[in-house]
N, C-alpha and C positions, 0 to 999 in steps of 0.2 A: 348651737354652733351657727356661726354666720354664713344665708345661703354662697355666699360667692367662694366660702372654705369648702361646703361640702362638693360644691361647683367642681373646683380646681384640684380636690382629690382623684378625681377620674385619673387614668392611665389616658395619657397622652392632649390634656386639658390644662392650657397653662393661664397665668392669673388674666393675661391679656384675652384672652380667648374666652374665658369666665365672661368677661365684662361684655364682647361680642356677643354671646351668649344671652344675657338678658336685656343688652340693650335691644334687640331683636324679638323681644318677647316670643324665646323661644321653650322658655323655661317655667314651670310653674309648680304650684306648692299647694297641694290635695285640692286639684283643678285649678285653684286660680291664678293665672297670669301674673306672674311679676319681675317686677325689676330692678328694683331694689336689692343689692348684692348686702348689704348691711341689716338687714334682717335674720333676727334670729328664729331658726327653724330646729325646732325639738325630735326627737329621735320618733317619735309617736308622727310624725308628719312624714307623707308623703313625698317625694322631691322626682320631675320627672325634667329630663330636656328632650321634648316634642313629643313622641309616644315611648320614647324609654325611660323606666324607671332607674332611676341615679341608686335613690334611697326609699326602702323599700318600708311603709309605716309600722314599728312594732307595735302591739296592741297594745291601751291603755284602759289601766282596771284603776275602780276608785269605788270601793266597800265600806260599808259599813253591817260592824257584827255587831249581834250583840252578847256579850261572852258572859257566859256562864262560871258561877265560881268553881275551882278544881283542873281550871287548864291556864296552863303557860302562855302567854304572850311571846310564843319560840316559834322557830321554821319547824326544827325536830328536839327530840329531846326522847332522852333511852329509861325515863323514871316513869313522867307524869305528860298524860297527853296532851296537846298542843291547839292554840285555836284553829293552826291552819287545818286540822283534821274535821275540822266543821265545813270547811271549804270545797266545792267539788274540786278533784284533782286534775282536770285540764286545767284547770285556772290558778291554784295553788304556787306554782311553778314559779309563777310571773310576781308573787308580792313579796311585799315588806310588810313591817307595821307600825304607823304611825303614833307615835305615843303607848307606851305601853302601860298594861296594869299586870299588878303582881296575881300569883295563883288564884289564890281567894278572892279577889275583888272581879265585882260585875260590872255591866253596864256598855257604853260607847265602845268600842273600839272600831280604828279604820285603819283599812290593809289598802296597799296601792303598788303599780307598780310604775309609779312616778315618784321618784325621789326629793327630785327641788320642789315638787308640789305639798308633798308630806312634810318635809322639813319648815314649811310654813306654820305645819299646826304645833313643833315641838320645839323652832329655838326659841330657848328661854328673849332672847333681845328684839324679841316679836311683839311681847306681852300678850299673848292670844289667853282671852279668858279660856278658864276651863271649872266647869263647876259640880262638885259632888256632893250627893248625900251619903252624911257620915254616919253612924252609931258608935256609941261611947260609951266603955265601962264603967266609967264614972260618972254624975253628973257635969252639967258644961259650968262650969266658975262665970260670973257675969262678968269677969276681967276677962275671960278669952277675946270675946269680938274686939277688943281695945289691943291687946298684943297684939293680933294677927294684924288690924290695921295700921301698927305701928311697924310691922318687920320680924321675924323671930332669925337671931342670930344662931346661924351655921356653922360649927368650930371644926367641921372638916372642911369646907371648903373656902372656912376664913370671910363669907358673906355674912351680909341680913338678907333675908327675902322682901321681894316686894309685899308693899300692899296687899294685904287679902282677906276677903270682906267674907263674914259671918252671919248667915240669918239662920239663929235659931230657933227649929220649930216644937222641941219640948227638952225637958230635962235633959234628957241623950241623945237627940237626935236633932242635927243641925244640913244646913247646907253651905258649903263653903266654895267658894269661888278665887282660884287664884291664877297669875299670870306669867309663871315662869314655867312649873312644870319638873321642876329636878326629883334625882332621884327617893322616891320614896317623901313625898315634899310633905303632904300633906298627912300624915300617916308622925312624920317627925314634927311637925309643928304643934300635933296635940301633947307628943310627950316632951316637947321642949315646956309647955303646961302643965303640965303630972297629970296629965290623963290617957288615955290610950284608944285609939279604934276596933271596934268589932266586927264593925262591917262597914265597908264602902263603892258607892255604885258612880261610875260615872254617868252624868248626866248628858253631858254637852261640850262642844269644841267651838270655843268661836262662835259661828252662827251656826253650824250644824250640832243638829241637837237628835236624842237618841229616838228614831220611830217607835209611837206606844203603841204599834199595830205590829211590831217586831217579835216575834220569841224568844224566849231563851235560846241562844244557841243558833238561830236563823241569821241573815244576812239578804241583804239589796246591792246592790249598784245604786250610786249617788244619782242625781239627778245634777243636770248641766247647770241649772243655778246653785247646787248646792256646790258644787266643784268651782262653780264660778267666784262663791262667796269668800274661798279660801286665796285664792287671789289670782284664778284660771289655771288654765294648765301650763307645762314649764314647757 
């Protein structure tokens, strides 16, 4: 929101008076003086005029798990337990989760409780690479890396997928990197090939990539360049 709107929400602050307000550098935004009425200021940001707090900063979380196969990618769920349940519960409360993986699959995952920050690493018109090791029932056909880099056409959602690049590292077992992200993408792209996955770990989002000093099941707090790499905070 633009500081001069959160400005002029006050009870009895009108847009004239906003403008008096920072023209006066009377105003500032988690300490720093500013004046600028067209700046956008995030809900995670402080907003004060002089020593009153306007806008009070909600706290901002930015996780990474790493998720064990056997839990959901849910808030709750009344079958099968939930990643957030690996989460300490003060903090639980506050996220979402950024790209999800289905029950059985391990690897990456990241919770946030920044939304426009997250939806950086999942809309498909991002292309944000995302890259997994797979396992396959069958062997890989040496036409796969040639389809996937061609596109494998979608007949529910009336696409082809982008581009998406194969390195095979034996019979069964490849790594695959692709850039949209849809549902169950990669997972459908082997049996649009007559083969099927067995197992798959995410490895990486973009430039955040899964700590190999991480546990099953364990989780960190990002660090500020890695939040940064995603495109900062919203």
């Amino acid at each position: 929101m633009k500081l001069s709107r959160i400005i002029s929400n006050q009870n009895g602050v009108s847009r004239r008076h906003a403008r008096q307000l920072l023209a006066s550098d009377r105003v500032s935004v988690d300490g720093r003086r500013c004046r600028d009425g067209a700046e956008e200021v995030s809900r995670f940001q402080e907003v004060r005029i002089d020593q009153d707090i306007i806008q009070q900063a909600e706290p901002a979380y930015y996780l990474m798990l790493h998720k064990p196969a056997g839990y959901l990618s849910a808030t709750q769920d009344d079958q099968h337990p939930t990643v957030m349940e690996l989460i300490a519960p003060e903090t639980r409360e506050h996220l979402h989760i950024g790209g999800r993986l289905d029950r059985a699959s391990t690897g990456l995952l990241i919770l946030s409780s920044d939304g426009l920050w997250s939806r950086r690493l999942t809309e498909p018109a991002i292309k944000l690479p995302k890259t997994y090791r797979v396992t396959t029932a069958s062997p890989i056909s040496p036409e796969t890396a040639t389809r996937f880099a061609e596109g494998i056409w979608f007949e529910y959602e009336q696409l082809t997928t982008s581009p998406a690049q194969l390195e095979q590292l034996n019979d069964r077992e490849a790594r695959v990197t692709i850039f949209e992200g849809r549902y169950h993408q990669v997972k459908r792209m082997f049996h649009a090939v007559g083969n099927r996955i067995t197992s798959l770990h995410r490895e990486s989002m973009g430039s955040l990539v899964l700590d190999p000093e991480l546990p099953v099941g364990g989780y960190r707090h990002l660090s500020v360049d890695e939040i940064s790499s995603v495109g900062g905070r919203s």
